[in-house]
C-alpha positions in Angstrom: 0.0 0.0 0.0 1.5 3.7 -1.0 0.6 6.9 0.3 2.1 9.8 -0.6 2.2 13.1 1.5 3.7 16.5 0.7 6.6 17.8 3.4 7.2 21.2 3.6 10.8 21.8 4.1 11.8 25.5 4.5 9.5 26.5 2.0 10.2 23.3 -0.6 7.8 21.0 -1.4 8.8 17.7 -1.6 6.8 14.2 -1.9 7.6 11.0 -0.2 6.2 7.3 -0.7 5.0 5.7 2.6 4.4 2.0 2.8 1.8 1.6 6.0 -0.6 0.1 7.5 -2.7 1.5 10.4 -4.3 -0.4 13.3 -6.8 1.1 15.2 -7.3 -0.1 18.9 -10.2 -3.1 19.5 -11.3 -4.4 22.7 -14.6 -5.5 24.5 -17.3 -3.2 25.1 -16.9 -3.7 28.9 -12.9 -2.6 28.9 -13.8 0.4 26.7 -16.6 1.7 29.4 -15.1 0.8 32.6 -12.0 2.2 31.3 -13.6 5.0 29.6 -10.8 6.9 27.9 -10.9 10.1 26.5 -10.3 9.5 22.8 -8.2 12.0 20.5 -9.4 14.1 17.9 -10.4 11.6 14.9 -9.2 8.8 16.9 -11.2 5.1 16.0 -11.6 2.9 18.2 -13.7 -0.9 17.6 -15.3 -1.9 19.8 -16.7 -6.0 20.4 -20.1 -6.1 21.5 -21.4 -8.5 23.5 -24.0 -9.9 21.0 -20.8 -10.0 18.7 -21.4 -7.3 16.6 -18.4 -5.0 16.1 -18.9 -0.8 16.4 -16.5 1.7 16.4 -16.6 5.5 18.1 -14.6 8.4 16.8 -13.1 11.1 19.4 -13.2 14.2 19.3 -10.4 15.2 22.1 -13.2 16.4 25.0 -15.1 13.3 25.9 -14.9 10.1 26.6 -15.7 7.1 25.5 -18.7 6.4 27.2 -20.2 10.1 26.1 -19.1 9.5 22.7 -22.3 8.1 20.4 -21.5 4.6 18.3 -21.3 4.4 14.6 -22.7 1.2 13.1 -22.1 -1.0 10.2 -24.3 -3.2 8.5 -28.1 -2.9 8.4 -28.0 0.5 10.8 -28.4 4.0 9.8 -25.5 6.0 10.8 -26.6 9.4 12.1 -23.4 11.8 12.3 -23.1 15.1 13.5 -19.6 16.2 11.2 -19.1 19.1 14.0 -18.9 17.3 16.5 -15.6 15.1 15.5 
């Protein structure tokens, strides 16, 4: 996988190639509320429900976890308010 980025170097721009892969933090639904940490701006984070479903919550860098609301896959309808992330 490539991604490319533009560095600004003293006023030069210059591209780079990038070879990545990015893994977002998973754990039960139980670890994520009693820990209940506050979640970075755009962070994801997955989360394994108990009826085995998997979710994920985005931060927004003031609350946390257990204030933020869940986006769903599947079936759902995903309600999002864009100024709140």
């Amino acid at each position: 996988m490539k991604r490319y980025a533009i560095l600004n170097n003293g006023g030069i721009k210059m591209s780079q190639i990038y070879d990545a892969r990015i893994k977002s933090k998973r754990d039960t639904q139980a670890n994520w509320e009693s820990n209940n940490p506050l979640l970075l701006n755009g962070e994801i984070v997955l989360v394994d429900m108990t009826d085995g479903s998997l979710k994920i919550k985005i931060g927004n860098g003031t609350s946390n976890f257990n204030d933020l609301q869940y986006f769903e896959f599947g079936d759902s309808t995903v309600n999002v308010n864009w100024d709140d992330i």
